[in-house]
C-alpha positions in Angstrom: 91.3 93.9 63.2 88.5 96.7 63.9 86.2 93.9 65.3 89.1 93.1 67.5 89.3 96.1 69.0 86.0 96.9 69.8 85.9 93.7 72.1 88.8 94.5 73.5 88.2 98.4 74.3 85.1 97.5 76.7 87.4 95.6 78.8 90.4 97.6 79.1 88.0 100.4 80.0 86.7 97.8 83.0 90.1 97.6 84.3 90.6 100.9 84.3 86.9 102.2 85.7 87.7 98.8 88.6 91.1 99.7 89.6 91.0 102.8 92.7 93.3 105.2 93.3 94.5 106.6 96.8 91.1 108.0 99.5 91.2 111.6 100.5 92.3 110.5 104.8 92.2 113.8 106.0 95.5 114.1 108.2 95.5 111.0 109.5 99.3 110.1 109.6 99.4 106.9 106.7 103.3 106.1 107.4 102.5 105.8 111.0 99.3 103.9 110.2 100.2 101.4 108.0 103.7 100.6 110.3 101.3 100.1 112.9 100.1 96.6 112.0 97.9 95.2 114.6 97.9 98.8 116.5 101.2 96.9 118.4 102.6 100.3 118.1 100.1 102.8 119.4 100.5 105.1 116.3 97.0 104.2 115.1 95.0 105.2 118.0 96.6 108.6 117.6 94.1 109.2 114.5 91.1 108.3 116.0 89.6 112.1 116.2 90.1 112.1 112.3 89.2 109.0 111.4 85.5 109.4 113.1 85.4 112.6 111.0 86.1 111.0 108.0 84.8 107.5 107.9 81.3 108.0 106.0 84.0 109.2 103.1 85.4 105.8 102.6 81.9 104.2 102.6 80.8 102.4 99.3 84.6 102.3 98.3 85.8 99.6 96.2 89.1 97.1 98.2 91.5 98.1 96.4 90.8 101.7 96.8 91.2 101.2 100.5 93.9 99.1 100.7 95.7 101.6 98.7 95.5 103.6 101.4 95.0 102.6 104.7 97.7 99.5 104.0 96.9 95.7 104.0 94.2 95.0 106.8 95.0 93.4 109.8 91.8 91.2 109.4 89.5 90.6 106.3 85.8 88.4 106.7 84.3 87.5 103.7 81.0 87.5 104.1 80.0 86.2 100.6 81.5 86.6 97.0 80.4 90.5 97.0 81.3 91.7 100.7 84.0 91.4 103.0 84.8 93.8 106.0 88.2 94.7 106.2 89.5 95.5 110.2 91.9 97.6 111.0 93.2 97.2 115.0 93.3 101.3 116.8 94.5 99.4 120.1 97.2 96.3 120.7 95.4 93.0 119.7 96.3 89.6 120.7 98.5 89.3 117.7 101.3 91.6 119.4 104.3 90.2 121.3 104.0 90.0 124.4 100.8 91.3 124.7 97.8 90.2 126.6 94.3 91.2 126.0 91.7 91.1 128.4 89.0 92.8 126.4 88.4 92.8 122.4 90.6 96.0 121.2 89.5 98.7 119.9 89.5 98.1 116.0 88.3 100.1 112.7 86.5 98.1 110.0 85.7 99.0 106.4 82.4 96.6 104.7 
């Protein structure tokens, strides 16, 4: 039984240690934010001033951490099995009804 639980100690303290809570966002509104899917609303682009102040805070997070926070991302590229960038769109993207793009909008992407 003692065996048993020394094997399994190491790995419940993995899950634990690999599972993030919330980021510190400032006052970056994260009702309005994560509503805003695609930026279709114009509630993102409001943040923009905090979010520049902010964003070397959220470097070296772990996903989960981040998706905690800022919502499910609009986009996700995996890169390979240990990095994916995860976009968030600040401006309308093509994705919106009724909306047409004529240049790339203006997104915010985590790696």
């Amino acid at each position: 039984m003692l065996k048993n639980i020394k094997l399994v100690l190491p790995f419940i303290a993995f899950l634990i240690a690999s599972c993030g809570g919330k980021l510190d966002a400032g006052n970056i509104n994260l009702d309005n934010w994560k509503s805003d899917r695609y930026g279709c609303k114009g509630l993102r682009i409001q943040d923009v001033e905090e979010l520049q102040k902010i964003k070397q805070n959220f470097l070296g997070e772990n996903n989960q951490s981040i998706i905690k926070t800022f919502g499910r991302p609009d986009r996700v590229e995996l890169v390979d099995k240990s990095q994916s960038f995860f976009f968030y769109f600040l401006e309308p993207s093509g994705d919106c009804e009724g909306v047409e793009t004529e240049k790339n909008p203006f997104g915010f992407f985590f790696e």
